[in-house]
VOBA-1610 file (N, C-alpha, C; in pm, whole numbers, padded with zeros to 5 digits, always signed):
BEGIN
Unk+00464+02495+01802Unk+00391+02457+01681Unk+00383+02305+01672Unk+00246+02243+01639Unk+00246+02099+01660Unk+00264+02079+01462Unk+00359+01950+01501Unk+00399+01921+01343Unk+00298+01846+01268Unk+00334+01878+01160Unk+00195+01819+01126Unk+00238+01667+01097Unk+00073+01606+01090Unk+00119+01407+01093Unk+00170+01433+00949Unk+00283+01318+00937Unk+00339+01233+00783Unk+00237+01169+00751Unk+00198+01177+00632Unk+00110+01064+00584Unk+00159+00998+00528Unk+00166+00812+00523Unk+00216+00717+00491Unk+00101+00632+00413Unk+00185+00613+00285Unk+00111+00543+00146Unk+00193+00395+00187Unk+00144+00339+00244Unk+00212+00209+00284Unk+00210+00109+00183Unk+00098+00068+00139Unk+00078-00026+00039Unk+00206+00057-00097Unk+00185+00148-00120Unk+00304+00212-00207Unk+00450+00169-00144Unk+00477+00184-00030Unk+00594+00153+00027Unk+00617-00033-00008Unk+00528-00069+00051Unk+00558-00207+00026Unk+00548-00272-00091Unk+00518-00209-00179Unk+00511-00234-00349Unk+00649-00185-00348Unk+00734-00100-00334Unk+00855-00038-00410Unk+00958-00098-00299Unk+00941-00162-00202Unk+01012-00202-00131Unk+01048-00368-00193Unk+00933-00436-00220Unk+00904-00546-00254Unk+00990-00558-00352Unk+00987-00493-00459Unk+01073-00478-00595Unk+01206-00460-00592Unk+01291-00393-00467Unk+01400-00386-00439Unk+01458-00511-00390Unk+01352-00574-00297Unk+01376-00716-00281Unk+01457-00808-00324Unk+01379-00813-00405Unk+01343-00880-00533Unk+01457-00914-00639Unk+01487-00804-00646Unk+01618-00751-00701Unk+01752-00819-00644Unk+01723-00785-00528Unk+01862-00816-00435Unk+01838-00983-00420Unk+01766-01017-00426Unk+01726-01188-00400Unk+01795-01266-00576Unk+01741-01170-00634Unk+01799-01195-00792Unk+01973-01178-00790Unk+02051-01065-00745Unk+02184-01048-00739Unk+02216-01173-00677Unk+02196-01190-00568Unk+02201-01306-00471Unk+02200-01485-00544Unk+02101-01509-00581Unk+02098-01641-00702Unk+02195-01623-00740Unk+02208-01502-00824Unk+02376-01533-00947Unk+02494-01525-00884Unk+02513-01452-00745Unk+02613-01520-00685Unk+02649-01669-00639Unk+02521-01684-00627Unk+02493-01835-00533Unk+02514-01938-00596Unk+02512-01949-00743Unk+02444-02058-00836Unk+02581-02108-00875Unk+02703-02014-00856Unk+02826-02108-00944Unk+02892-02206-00809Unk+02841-02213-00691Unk+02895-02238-00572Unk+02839-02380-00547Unk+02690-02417-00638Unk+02609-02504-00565Unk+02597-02574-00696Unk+02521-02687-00690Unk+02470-02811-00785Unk+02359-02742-00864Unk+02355-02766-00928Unk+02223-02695-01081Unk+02121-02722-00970Unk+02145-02883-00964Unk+01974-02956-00917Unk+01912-02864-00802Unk+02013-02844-00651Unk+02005-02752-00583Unk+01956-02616-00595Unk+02035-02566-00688Unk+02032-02413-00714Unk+01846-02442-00808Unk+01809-02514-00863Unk+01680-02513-00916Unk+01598-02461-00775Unk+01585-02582-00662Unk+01553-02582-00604Unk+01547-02493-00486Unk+01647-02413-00490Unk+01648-02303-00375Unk+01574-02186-00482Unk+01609-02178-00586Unk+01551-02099-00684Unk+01370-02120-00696Unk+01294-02210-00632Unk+01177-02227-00623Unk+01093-02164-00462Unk+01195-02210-00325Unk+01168-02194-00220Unk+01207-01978-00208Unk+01301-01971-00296Unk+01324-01842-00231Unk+01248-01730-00322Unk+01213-01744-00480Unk+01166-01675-00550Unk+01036-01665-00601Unk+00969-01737-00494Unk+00796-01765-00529Unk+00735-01639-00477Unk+00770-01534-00446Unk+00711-01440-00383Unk+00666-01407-00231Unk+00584-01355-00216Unk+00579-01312-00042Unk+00580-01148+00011Unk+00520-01153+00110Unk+00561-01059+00174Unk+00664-00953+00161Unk+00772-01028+00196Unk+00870-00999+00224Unk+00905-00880+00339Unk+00803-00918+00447Unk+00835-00839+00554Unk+00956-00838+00624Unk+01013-00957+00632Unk+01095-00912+00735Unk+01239-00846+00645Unk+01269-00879+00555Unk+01391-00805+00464Unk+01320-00607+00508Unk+01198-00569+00446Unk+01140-00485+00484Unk+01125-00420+00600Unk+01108-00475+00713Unk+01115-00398+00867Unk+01273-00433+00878Unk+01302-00454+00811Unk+01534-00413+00807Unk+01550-00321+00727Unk+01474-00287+00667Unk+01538-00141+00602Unk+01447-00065+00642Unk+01324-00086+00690Unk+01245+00049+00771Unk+01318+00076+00891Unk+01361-00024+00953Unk+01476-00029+01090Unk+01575+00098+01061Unk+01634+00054+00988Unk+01764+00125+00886Unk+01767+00269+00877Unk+01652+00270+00771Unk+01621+00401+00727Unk+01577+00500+00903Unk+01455+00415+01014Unk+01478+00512+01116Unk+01600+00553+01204Unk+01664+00434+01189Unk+01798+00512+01231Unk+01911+00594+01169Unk+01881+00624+01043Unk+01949+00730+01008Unk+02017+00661+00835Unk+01999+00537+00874Unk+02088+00492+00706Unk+02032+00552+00596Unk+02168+00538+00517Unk+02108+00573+00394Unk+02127+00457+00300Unk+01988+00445+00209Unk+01974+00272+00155Unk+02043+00271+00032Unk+02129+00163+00015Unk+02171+00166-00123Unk+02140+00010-00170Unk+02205+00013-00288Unk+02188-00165-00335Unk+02237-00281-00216Unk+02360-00265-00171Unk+02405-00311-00037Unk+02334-00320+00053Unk+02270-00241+00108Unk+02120-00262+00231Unk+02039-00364+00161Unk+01986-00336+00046Unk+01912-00478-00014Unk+01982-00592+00050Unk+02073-00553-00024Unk+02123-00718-00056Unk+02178-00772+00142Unk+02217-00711+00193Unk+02203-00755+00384Unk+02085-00770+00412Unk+01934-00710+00349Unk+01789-00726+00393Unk+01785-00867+00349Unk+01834-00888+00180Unk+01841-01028+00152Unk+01847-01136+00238Unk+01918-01143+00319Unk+01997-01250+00418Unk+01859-01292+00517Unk+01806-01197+00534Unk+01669-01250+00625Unk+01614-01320+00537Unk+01541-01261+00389Unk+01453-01381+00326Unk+01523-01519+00316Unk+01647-01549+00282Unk+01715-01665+00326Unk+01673-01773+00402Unk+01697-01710+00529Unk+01628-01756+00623Unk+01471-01790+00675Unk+01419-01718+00608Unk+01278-01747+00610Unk+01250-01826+00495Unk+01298-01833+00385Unk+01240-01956+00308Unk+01304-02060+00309Unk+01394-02068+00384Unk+01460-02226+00437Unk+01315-02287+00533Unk+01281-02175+00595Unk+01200-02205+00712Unk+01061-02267+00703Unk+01017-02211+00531Unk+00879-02246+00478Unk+00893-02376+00399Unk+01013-02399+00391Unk+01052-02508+00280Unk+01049-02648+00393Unk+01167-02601+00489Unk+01084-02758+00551Unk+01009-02734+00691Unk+00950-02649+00687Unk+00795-02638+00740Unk+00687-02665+00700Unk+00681-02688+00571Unk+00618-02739+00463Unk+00628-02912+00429Unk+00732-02954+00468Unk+00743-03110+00473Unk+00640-03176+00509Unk+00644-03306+00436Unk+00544-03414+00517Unk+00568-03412+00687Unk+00666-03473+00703Unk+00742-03474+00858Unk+00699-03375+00956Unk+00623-03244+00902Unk+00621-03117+00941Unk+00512-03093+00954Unk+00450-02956+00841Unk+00344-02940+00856Unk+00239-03034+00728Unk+00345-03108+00643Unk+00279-03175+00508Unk+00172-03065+00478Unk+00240-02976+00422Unk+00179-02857+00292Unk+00185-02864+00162Unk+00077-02860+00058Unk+00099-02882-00053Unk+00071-02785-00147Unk+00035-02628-00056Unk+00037-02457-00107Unk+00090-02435-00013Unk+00142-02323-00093Unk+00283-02226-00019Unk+00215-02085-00147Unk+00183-01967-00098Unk+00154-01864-00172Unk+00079-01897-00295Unk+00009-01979-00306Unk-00071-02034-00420Unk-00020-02098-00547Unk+00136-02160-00476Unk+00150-02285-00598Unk+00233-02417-00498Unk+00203-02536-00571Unk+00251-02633-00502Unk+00421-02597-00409Unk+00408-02693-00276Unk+00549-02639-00236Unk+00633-02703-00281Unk+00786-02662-00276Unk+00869-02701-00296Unk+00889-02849-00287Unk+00859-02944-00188Unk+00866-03066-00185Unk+00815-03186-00310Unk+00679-03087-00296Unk+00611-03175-00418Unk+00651-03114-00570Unk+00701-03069-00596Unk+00786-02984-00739Unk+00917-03048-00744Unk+00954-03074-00629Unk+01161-03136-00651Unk+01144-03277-00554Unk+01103-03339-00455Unk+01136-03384-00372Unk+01165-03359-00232Unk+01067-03497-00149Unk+01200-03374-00007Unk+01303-03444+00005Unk+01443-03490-00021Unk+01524-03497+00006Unk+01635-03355-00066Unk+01602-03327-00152Unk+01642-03220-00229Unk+01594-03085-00138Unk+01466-03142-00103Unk+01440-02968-00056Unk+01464-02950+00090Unk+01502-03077+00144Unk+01610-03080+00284Unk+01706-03029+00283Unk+01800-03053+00206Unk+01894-03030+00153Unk+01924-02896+00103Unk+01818-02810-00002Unk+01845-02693-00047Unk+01790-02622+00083Unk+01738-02652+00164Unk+01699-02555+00297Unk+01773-02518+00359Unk+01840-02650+00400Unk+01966-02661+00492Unk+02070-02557+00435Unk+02126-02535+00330Unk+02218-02460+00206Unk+02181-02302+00292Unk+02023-02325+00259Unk+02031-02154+00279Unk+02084-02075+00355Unk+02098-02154+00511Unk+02176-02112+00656Unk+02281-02014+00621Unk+02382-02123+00555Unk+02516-02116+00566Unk+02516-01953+00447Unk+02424-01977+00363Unk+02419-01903+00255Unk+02354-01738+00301Unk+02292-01791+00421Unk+02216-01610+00426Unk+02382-01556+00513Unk+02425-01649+00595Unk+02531-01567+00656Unk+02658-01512+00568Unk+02662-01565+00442Unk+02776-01525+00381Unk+02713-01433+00274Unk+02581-01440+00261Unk+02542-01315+00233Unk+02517-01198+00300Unk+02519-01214+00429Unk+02493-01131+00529Unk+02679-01064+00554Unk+02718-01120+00544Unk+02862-01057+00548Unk+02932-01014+00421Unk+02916-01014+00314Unk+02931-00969+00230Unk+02863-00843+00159Unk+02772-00839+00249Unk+02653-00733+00209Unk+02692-00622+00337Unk+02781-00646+00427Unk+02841-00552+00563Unk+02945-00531+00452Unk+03046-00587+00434Unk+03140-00530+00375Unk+03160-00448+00243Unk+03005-00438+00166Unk+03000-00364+00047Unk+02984-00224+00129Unk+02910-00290+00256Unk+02842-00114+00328Unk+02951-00064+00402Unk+03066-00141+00434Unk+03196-00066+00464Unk+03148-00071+00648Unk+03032-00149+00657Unk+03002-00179+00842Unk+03149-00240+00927Unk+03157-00221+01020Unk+03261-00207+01143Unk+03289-00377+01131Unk+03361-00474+01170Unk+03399-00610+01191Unk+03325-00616+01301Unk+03329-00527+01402Unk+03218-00581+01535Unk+03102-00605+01534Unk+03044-00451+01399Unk+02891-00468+01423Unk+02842-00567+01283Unk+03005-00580+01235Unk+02907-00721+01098Unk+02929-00889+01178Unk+03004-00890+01287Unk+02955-01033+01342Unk+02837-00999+01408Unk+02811-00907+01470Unk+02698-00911+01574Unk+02607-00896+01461Unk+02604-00871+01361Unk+02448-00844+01230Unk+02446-01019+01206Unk+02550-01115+01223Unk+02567-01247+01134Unk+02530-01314+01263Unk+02570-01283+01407Unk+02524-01303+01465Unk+02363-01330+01543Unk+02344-01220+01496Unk+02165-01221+01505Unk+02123-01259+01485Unk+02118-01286+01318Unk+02048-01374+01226Unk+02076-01478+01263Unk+02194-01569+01307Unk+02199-01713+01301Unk+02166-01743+01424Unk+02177-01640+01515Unk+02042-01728+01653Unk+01923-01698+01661Unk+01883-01627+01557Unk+01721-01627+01546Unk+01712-01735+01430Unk+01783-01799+01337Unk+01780-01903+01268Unk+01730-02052+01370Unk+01870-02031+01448Unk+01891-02174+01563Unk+01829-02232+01622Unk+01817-02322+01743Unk+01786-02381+01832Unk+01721-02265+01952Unk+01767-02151+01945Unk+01687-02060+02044Unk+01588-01978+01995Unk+01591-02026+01868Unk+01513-01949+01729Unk+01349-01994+01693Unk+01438-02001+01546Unk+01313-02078+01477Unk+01315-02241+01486Unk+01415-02379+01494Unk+01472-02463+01497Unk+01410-02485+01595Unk+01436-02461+01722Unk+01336-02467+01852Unk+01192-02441+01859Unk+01192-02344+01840Unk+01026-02310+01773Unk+00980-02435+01706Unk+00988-02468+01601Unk+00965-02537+01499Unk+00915-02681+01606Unk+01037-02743+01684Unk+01031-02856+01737Unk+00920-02849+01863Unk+00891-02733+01936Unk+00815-02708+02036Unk+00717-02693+01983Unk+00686-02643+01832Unk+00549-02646+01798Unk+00522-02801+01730Unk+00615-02876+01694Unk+00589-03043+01697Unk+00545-03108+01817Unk+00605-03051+01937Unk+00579-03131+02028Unk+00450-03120+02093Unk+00359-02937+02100Unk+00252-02948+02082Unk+00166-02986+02042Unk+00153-03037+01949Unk+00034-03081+01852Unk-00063-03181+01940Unk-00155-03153+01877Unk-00267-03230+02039Unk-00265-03233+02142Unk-00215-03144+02191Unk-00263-03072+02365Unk-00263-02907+02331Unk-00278-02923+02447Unk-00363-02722+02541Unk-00205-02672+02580Unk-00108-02619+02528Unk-00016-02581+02595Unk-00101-02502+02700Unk+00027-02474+02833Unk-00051-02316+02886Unk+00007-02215+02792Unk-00056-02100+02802Unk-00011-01963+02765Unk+00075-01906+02761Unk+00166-01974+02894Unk+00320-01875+02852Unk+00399-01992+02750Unk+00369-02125+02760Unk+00425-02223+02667Unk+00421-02168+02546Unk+00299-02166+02494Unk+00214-02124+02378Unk+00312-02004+02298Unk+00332-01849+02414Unk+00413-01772+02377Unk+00556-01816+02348Unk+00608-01882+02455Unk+00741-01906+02446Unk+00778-01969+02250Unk+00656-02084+02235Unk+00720-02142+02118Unk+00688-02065+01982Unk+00591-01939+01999Unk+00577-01879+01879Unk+00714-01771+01877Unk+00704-01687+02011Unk+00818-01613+02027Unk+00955-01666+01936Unk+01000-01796+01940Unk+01084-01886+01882Unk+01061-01893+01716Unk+00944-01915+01728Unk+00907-01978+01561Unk+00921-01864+01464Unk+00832-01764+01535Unk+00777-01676+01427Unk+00860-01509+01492Unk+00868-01478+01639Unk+00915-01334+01665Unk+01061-01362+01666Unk+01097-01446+01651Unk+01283-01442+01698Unk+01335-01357+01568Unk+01248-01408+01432Unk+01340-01371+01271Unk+01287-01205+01276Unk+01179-01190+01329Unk+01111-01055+01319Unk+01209-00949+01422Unk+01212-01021+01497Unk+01283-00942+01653Unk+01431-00911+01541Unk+01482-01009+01500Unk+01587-01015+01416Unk+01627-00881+01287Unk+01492-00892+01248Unk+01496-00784+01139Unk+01547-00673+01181Unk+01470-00605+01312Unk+01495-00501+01354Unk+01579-00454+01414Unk+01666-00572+01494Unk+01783-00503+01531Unk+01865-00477+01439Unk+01924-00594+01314Unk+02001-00593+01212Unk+01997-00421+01198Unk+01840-00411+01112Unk+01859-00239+01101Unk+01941-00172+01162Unk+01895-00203+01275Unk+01964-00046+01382Unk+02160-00060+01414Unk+02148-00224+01372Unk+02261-00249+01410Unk+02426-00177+01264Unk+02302-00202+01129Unk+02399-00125+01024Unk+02365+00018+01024Unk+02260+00053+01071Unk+02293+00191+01073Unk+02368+00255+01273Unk+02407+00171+01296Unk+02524+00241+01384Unk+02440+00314+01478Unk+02336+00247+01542Unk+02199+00295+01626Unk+02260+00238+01796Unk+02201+00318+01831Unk+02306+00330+01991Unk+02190+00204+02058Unk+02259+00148+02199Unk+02209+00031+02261Unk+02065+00047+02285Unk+02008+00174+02346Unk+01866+00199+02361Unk+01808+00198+02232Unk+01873+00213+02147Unk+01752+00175+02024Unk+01781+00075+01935Unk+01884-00010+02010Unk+01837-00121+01957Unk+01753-00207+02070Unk+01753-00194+02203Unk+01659-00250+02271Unk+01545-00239+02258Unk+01458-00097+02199Unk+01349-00058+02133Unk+01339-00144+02034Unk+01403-00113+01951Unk+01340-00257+01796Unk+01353-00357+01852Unk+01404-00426+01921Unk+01446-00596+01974Unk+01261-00586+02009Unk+01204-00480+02156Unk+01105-00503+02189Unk+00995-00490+02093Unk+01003-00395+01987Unk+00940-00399+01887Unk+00901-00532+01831Unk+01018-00547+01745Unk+01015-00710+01683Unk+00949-00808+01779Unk+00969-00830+01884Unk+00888-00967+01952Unk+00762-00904+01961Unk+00677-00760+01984Unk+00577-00799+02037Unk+00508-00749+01881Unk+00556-00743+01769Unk+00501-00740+01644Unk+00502-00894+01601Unk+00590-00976+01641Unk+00572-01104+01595Unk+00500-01163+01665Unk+00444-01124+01796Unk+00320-01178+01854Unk+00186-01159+01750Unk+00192-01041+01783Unk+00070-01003+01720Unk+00065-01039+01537Unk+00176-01101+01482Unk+00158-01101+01342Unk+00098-01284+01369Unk+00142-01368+01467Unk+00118-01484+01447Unk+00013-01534+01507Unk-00024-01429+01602Unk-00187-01429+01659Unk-00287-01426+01540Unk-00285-01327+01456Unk-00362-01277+01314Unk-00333-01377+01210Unk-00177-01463+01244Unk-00196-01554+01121Unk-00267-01690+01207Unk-00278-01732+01294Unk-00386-01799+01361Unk-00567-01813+01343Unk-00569-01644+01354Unk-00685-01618+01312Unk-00748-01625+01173Unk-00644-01570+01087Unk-00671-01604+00928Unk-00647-01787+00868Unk-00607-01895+00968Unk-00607-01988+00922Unk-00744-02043+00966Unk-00795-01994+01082Unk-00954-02038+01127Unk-01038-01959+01031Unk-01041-01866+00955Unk-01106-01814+00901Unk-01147-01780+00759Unk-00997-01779+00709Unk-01007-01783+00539Unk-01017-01894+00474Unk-00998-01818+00355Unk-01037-01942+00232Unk-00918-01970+00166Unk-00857-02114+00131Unk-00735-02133+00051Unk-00675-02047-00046Unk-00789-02013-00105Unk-00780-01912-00207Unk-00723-01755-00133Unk-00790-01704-00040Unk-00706-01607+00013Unk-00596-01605+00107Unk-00533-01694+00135Unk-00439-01722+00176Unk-00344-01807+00122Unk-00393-01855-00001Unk-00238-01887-00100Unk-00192-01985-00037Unk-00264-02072+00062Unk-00201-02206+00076Unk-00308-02296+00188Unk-00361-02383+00169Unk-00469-02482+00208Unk-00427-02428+00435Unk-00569-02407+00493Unk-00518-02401+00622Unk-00547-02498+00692Unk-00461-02515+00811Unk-00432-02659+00806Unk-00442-02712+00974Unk-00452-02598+01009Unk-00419-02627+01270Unk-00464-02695+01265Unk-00601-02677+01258Unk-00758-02762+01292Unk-00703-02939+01223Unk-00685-02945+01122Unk-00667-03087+01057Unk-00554-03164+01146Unk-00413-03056+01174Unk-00237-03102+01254Unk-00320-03091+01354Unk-00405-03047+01434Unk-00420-03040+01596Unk-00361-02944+01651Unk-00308-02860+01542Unk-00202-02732+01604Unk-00219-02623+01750Unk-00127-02624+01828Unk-00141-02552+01942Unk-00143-02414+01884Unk-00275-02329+01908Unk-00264-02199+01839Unk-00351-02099+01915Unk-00342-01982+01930Unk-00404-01870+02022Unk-00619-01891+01981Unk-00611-01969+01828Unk-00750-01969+01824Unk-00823-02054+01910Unk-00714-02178+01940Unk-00814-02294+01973Unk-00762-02270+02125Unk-00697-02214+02202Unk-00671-02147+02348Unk-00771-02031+02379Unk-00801-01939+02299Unk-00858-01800+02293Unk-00974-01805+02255Unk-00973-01877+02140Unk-01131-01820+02052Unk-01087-01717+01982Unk-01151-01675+01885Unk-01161-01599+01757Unk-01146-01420+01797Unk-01238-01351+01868Unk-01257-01297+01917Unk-01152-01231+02004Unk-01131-01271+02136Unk-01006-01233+02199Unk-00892-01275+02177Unk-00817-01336+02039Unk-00721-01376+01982Unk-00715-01198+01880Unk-00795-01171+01825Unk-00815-01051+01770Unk-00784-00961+01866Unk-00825-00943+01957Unk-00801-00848+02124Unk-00653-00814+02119Unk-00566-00963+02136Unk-00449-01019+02167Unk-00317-00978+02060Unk-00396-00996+01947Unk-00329-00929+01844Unk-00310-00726+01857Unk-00396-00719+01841Unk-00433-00559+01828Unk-00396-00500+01963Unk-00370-00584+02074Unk-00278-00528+02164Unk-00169-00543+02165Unk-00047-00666+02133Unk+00062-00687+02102Unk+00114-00563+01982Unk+00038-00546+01911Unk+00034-00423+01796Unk+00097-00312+01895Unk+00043-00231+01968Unk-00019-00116+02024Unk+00111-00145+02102Unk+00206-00232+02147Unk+00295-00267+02280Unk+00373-00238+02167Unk+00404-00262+02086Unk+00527-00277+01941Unk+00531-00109+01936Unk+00396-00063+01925Unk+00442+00096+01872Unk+00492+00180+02022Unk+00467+00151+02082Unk+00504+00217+02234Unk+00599+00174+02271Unk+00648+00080+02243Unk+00827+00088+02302Unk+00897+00161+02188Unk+00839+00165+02098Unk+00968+00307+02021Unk+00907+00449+02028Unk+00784+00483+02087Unk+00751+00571+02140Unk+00808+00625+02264Unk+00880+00555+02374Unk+00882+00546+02516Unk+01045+00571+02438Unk+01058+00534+02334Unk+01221+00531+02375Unk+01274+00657+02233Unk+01182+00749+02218Unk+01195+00849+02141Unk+01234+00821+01974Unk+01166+00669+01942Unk+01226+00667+01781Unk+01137+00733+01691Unk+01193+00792+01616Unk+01057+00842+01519Unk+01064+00784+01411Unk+00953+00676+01404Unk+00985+00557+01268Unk+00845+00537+01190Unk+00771+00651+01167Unk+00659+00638+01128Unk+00637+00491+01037Unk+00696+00420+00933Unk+00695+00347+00884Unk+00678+00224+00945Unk+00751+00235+01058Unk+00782+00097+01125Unk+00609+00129+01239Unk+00550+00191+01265Unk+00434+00202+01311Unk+00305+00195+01275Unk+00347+00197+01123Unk+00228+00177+01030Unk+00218+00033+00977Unk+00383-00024+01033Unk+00374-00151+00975Unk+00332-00279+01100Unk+00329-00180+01202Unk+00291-00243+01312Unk+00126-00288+01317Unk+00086-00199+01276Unk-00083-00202+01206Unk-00092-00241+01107Unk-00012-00308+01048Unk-00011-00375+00900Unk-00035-00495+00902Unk+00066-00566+01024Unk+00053-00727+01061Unk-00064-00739+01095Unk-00159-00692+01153Unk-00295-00707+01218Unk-00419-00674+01123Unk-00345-00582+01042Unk-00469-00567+00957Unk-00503-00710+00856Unk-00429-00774+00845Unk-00443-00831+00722Unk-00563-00937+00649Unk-00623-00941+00780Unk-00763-00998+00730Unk-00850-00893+00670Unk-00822-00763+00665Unk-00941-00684+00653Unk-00944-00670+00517
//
């Protein structure tokens, strides 16, 4: 008997997912706030609670949930630990020094609201802060000492120098030239798939998911963060400030990017195949994660 397909209300998922977030990002502040300087805590309170996505906290508990967890407030609050890290990442990516952004999700960024020496500063904070939220959020879930360094672990070398940190600097050092192609990959892989690649193992890693499936999400995560930063390439050649919630900017930085290597066209190709590679390694390796496959077609859709 062939089973019948799940149908997945995704936009529903990511609305009720979003809100759990949200939540846990909120628990998180009021832990955070008696530890740090008002001025600070304002300021991380701007970079981390302006809204978003919030994919990658999200493909950690779709991770999760396919391997068998069961989600409680605690899974939030360990999904927490990724947004951490990602809005340290927008905060001084957003710098003059950087990408000099003055929208971030459709309100001024952090720099120009506090300063950047402040918002150097509250970025920097977040590091130290997603990992001790990241371990505190293992020990509410009662996770193993092995598999909560290797969860604190993850995160802080997809944070690092082999990470996003590297990324970040390799995509400085691009700016006005043609990388080649595997360059090109190497520094997005860094920038943008290391935190994604990240998400997904974390999952598999609190729900107690055996080595083959976490090598499945690892391959997942990089070739979904291909394809999510191919599409955000394409939506900066293409949209309007207004639909993208923050002024776009390659073309003005000289940015090394799959549009101005590719063209418009087979950058779209590039995407929607990196997609299709994401859902087939957890196909090939027997996961059944309908969620995490729909969200694989999610990153790509998003111009539509």
């Amino acid at each position: 008997m062939k089973r019948k397909k799940e149908s997945i209300d995704l936009e529903a998922y990511l609305e009720t997912q979003g809100a759990e977030i949200q939540r846990a990002l909120e628990r998180a502040m009021s832990r955070l706030q008696p530890d740090i300087s008002p001025d600070i805590g304002v300021v991380i309170q701007h970079g981390l609670m302006s809204g978003g996505k919030r994919l990658r906290p999200i493909l950690f508990i779709s991770a999760y949930q396919a391997c068998g967890g069961v989600v409680s407030a605690a899974t939030y609050d360990l999904a927490a630990s990724l947004e951490f890290v990602h809005a340290y990442s927008l905060m001084h990516d957003d710098l003059p020094c950087m990408d000099n952004a003055d929208l971030r999700r459709g309100r001024p960024t952090t720099h120009l609201e506090h300063g950047e020496e402040l918002t150097i500063v509250a970025g920097a904070a977040l590091i130290p802060a997603a990992a001790m939220q990241a371990l505190s959020a293992c020990a509410a879930l009662g996770i193993s000492d092995e598999r909560s360094i290797a969860l604190t672990q993850t995160l802080l070398e997809a944070a690092g120098a082999g990470g996003m940190i590297g990324g970040q600097w390799l995509d400085l050092l691009a700016e006005g030239s043609t990388p080649p192609p595997e360059r090109l990959d190497d520094l997005h892989n860094r920038k943008t798939g290391a935190l994604l690649a990240a998400s997904l193992v974390m999952g598999g890693l609190a729900a107690n998911a055996v080595a083959s499936t976490l090598s499945a999400l690892d391959e997942f995560g990089k070739a979904i963060g291909l394809a999510f930063q191919i599409t955000d390439d394409v939506l900066d050649a293409t949209q309007s400030p207004e639909a993208l919630g923050k002024n776009p900017s390659d073309t003005e930085l000289d940015k090394a990017t799959y549009v101005a290597l590719y063209g418009i066209q087979k950058s779209r190709r590039m995407a929607a195949e990196a997609s299709a590679r994401a859902q087939g390694a957890l196909l090939r390796a027997g996961v059944e994660a309908p969620m995490l496959l729909a969200l694989a077609s999610f990153v790509v859709d998003r111009e539509r």
